[in-house]
N, C-alpha and C positions, 0 to 999 in steps of 0.2 A: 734351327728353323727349317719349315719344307714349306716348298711352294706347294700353290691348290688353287687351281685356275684363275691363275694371275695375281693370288694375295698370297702377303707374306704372312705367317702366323708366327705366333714369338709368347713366350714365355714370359710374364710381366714380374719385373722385381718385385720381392717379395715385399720392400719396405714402402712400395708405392698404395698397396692395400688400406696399412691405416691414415696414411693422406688424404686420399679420398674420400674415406668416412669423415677424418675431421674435416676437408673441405664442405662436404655434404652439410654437417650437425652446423657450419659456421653459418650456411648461406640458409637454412631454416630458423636460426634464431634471429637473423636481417632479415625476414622476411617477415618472419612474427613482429619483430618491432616496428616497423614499417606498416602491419596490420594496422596494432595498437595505437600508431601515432594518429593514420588515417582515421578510425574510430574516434578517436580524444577530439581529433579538429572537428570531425562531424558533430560530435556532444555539442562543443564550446558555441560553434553555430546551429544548433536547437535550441538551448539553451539561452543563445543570447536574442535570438530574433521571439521570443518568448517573452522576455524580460522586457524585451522595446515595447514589447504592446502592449503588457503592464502598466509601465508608467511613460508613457508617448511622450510626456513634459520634459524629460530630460534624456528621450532614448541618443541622444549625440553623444550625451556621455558617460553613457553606462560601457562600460570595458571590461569583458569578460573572456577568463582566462584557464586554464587548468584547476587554479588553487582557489576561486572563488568560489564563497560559499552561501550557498543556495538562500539561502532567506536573512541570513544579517545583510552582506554584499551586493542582494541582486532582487531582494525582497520579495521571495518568491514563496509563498503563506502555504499552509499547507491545501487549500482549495485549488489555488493554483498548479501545484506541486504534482494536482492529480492530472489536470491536460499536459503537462509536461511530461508526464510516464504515456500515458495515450499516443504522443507525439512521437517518443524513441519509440516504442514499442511500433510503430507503424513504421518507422524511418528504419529501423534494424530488424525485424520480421523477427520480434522474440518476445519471450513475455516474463516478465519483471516479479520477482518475488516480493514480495509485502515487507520482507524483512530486510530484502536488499535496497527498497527504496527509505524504509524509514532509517536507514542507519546511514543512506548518506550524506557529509556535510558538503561537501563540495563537488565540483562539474568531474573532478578526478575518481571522485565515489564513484559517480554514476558510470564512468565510460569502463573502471575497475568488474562495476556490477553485471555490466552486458559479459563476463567471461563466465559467470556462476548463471547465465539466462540461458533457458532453454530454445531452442527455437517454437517460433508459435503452432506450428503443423502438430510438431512432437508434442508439446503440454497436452492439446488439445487431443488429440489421439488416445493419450494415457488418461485422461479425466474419465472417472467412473458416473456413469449416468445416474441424474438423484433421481430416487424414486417419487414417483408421480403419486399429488395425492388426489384425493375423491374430489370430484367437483362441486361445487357448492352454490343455492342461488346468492344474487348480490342485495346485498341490503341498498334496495331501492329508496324507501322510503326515510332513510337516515338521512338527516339535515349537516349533521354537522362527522368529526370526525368521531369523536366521542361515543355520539349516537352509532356509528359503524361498529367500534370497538365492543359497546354494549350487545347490541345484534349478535354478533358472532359468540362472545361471552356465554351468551342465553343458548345458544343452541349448537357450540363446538367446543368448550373452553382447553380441549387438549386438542385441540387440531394446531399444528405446528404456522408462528405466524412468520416466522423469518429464521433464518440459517446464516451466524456470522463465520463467516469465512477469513484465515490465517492469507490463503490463497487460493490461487484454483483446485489446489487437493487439497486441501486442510481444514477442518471443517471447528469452528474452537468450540459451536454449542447453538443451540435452538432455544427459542423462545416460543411459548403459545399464546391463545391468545386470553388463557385464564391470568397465567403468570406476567402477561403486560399489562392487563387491567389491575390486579396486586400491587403489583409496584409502583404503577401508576399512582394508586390511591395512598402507598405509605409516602411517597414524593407531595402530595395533594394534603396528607395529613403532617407532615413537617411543613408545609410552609405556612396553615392557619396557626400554629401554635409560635409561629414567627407575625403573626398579627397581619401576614399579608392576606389581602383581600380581592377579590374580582374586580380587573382591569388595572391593576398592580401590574409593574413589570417586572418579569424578575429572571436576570443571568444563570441559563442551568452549565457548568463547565465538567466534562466529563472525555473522557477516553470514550475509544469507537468498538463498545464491546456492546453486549446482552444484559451486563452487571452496571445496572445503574447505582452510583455512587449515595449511596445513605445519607440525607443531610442529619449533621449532629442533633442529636436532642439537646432540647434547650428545657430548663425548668420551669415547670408551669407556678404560676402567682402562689398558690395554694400551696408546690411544694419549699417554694423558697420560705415560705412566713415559718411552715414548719422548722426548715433548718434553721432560721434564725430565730427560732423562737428560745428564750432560757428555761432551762432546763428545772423542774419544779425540787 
């Protein structure tokens, strides 16, 4: 050891070196847990001040916990489910992937989810700008929505009418406004051959895609007499 204006300088053991790192790597995984927990308790109270105002009638006893799950436990529908992401996402300055919310069952899912979340600066930054289309006059004169749909129909039917979205980068497919009036109409022409009629009400239940779900053919009068008819 030499002195050097008033400090001692010293050569440190060599076996003090990997101490330190593992001291180091200990007190960074206590602190990530400590993150983590802080995050899980912020969830639980999103989550649960969410659910009280759901259902006000019994929010004294609704008890929400880590392992509670989102819509048996705490009855939170999937309508719901979407101001509850609106909510973290505001509360934690990140933005939620489509895939991360639907696969979670419980408050555990979700607080799991914000590690796979981007922040919301960065998504937005990386989003590539949709391309702009032509601007179009508005069908003034359409009464009802139908009438809009026709309008547009007659005078754009490939002009794109909606873009469903995986996520903010993820684009699954376009619809126009020819191929919503089509499908439209094979929807309109399964349910008359089901004998429903104007101001019938009737349950359409479907996924949140572009691909509306085909209702079964049913056989029409004429073809059933055939099939049961005997054979000559």
């Amino acid at each position: 050891m030499t002195p050097s204006r008033g400090l001692i300088h010293g050569k440190a053991p060599p076996d003090r070196v990997p101490i330190i790192a593992s001291m180091s790597r200990q007190s960074d995984q206590i602190s990530s847990a400590a993150n983590q927990g802080s995050r899980e308790r912020d969830m639980v109270a999103i989550v649960a001040a969410l659910a009280r105002e759901l259902h006000p009638q019994r929010s004294r006893f609704i008890e929400v916990g880590a392992s509670s799950r989102i819509e048996q436990d705490l009855g939170i529908d999937s309508l719901a489910r979407t101001e509850l992401v609106l909510r973290i996402e505001r509360a934690f300055r990140v933005r939620l992937s489509a895939q991360a919310i639907g696969e979670a069952e419980t408050v555990h899912d979700l607080a799991q989810a914000l590690d796979r979340a981007l922040p919301a600066q960065r998504r937005i930054g990386v989003e590539a700008p949709a391309a702009a289309l032509p601007a179009v006059p508005a069908a003034t004169k359409a009464l009802t929505l139908i009438d809009v749909l026709e309008w547009h129909v007659a005078r754009h039917p490939d002009r794109t009418h909606l873009t469903v979205l995986q996520d903010e980068a993820t684009a699954l497919g376009t619809l126009t406004y020819g191929e919503l009036a089509a499908r439209a109409r094979g929807v309109g022409r399964g349910l008359l051959m089901r004998d429903i009629v104007p101001e019938d009400r009737v349950a359409h239940v479907a996924d949140r895609s572009r691909f509306f779900r085909r209702l079964p053919r049913r056989e029409t009068p004429t073809e059933a007499r055939r099939a049961n008819a005997p054979s000559p």
